[in-house]
N, C-alpha and C positions, 0 to 999 in steps of 0.2 A: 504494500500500500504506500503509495508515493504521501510523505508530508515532509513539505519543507519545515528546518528548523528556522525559527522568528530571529532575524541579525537585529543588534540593537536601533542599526538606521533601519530607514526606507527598502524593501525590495524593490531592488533595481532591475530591469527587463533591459539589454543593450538590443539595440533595433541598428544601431551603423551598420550591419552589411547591407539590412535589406533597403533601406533609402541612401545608399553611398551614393556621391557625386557622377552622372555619367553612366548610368546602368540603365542599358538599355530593354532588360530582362527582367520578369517580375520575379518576387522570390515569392514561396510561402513563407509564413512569420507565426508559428505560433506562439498568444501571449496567453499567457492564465491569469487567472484573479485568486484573488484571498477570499474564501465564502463564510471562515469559522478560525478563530483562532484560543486555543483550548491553553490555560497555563494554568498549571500544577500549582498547589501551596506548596508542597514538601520538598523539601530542598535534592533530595536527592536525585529530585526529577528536575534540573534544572532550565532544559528547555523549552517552551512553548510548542506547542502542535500546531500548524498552519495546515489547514483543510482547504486544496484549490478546487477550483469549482470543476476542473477536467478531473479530479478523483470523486466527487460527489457525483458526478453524471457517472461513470461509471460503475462507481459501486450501486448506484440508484439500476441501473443494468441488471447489475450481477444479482439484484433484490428480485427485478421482475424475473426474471427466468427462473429465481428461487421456487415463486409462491406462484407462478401463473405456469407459463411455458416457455422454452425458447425460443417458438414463432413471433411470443410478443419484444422479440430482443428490439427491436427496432423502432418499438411505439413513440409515439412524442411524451416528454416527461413534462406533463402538469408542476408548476410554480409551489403548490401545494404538494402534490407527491415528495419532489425534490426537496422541499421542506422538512418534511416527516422523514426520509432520509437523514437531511442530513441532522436532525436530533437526535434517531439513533447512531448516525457515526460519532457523535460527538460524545454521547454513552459509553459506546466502545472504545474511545480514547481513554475516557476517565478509566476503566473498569479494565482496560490491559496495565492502563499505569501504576494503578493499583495493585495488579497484580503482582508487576514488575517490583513495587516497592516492596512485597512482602517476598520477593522471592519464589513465587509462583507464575512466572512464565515460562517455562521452558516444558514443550511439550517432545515428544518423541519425530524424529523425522518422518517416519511411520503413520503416527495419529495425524500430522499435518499433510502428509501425502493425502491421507482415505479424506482430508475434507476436503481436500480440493479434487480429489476422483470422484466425490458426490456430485458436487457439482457439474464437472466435465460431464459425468455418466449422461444429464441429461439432454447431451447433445447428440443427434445422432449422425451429425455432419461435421465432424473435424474441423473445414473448410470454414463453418460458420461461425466456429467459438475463435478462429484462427484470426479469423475477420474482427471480433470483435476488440481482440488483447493491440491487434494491431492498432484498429482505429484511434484507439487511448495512448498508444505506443507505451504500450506495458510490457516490460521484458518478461521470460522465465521466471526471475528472480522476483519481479514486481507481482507477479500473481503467488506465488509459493508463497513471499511474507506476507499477501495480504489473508490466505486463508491458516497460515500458522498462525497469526493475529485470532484472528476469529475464534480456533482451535484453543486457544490460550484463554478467552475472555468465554468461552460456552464451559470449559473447566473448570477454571475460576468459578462462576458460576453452579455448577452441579457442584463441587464441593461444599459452597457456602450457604446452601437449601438447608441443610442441616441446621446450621446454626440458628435459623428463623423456624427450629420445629417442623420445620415439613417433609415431606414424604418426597418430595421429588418430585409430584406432578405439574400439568402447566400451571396449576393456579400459582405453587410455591413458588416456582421460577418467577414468574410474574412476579410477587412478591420481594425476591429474592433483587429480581434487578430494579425496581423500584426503591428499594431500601439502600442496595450501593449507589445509585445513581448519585439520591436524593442528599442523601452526606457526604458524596462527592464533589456535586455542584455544589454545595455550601462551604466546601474546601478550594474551592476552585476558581478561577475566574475565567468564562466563556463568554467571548464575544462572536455574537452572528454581526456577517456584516453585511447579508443580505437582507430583502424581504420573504 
């Protein structure tokens, strides 16, 4: 999962090749934007999480094919959608960092594999999930940490059910991420900077 780390100035975007003096050629240029920027109380976690808007569209992607199909990979993503998105990526920032602080992120190569072969599974055209890592220009590596991520924070997760009494079903977990969120964001400072 691509997040930029927050530099004390301004993100800078350099654009001189594409508008240099004298170019008779158009280039592509892509810029990103900042959509969420997520900063930790806890010292140990000392950099901010910067959420661009070309990682929220496609984890908002990688959500539709989750719950729907991968026919709908290509739908247009409602203002709203994207929204709701991106308050749960913003979740899962708090609730891996959290992890990470307690020493609970390190999942097996193995368990991060099977979640990202879930996901794959549901494709039945190579071709089309190929298309999609491309169009975000998400390497190998950009997709494997983004579902070790996941793998970390649904662990996290089913371990800490317990502690809230529950049995492990959807209501706990519901429960269960509600209650870290919730003392999370109150440890935390998250700024959207979108609508």
């Amino acid at each position: 999962m691509r997040f930029a780390r927050l530099l004390p100035a301004a993100v800078v975007v350099a654009l001189g090749a594409a508008f240099g003096a004298g170019t008779a050629r158009a280039e592509r240029v892509l810029v990103d934007r900042v959509v969420a920027v997520v900063t930790p109380s806890d010292p140990q976690i000392p950099d901010a999480r910067v959420v661009l808007a070309s990682t929220l569209e496609i984890v908002a992607r990688i959500r539709i094919v989750e719950r729907r199909n991968p026919e709908m990979l290509w739908a247009p993503l409602t203002g709203e959608y994207l929204a709701a998105v991106l308050d749960e990526m913003v979740n899962e920032i708090l609730l891996f960092d959290e992890a990470a602080r307690l020493g609970l992120d390190r999942v097996s190569v193995e368990a991060a594999a099977q979640e990202r072969a879930g996901f794959e599974a549901r494709f039945l055209d190579p071709e089309r999930l190929a298309e999609m890592w491309t169009a975000y220009d998400w390497t190998d590596a950009d997709v494997s940490e983004y579902f070790r991520r996941r793998r970390v924070v649904r662990e996290f997760l089913s371990a800490n059910v317990s502690t809230l009494g529950g049995s492990g079903g959807a209501p706990d977990v519901r429960a269960a991420v509600e209650y870290w969120v919730s003392s999370l964001r109150a440890r935390s400072k998250v700024r959207v900077l979108v609508d």
